[in-house]
C-alpha positions, 0 to 999 in steps of 0.5 A: 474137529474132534472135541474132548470134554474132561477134566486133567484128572479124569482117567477115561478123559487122559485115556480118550486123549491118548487114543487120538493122539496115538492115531495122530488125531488132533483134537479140542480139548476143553476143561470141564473146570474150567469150560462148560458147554453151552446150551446148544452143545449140551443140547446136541451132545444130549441128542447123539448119546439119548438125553440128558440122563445119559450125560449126568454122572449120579455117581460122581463125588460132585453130586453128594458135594451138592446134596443130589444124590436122593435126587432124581431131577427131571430133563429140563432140571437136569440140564440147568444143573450141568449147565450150571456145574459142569462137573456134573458131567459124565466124562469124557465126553468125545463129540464129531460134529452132531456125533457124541460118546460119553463115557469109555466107549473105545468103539465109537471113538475108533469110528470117529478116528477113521472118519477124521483120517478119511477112512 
């Protein structure tokens, strides 16, 4: 089952959605607002897209709200913070299984498609 991480308010996220549902792909969407991941999911998605730095959105209006933006946490903090505030996030994180995209990637996303349809 394909997952979409995201908020309703995220264009790339309402994109990600409209890219399986024109393929006729059900999906799991998942609210960041109102649904974190886990540890183990944010540690597996982590894994697939190359560490937590690749999951922390630094430009996101969410981290000058918090005051992170002259920050510059290590792995181990930057995983507390978005398992503490979600919205910290990139989104939208699409995720098959132990495979993940963060972000606009059409590609990968076109792969997961064909996986779920078998071809």
């Amino acid at each position: 089952m394909i997952q979409i991480f995201g908020t309703a308010k995220c264009k790339t996220t309402r994109a990600a959605q409209r890219f399986f549902a024109d393929r006729r792909i059900k999906v799991q969407v998942v609210e960041l607002r109102e649904k974190g991941l886990s540890r183990g999911e944010l540690n597996s998605v982590a894994r697939a897209v190359g560490g937590m730095r690749a999951l922390y959105d630094a430009d996101s209006p969410r981290v000058k709200e918090r005051g992170l933006q002259y920050s510059d946490p290590g792995d181990a903090r930057l995983a507390e913070l978005l398992l503490e505030d979600a919205l910290l996030l990139r989104t939208p994180i699409v995720r098959d299984g132990q495979r993940a995209a963060v972000g606009p990637a059409e590609a990968v996303w076109k792969a997961f498609a064909d996986a779920a349809k078998g071809g």
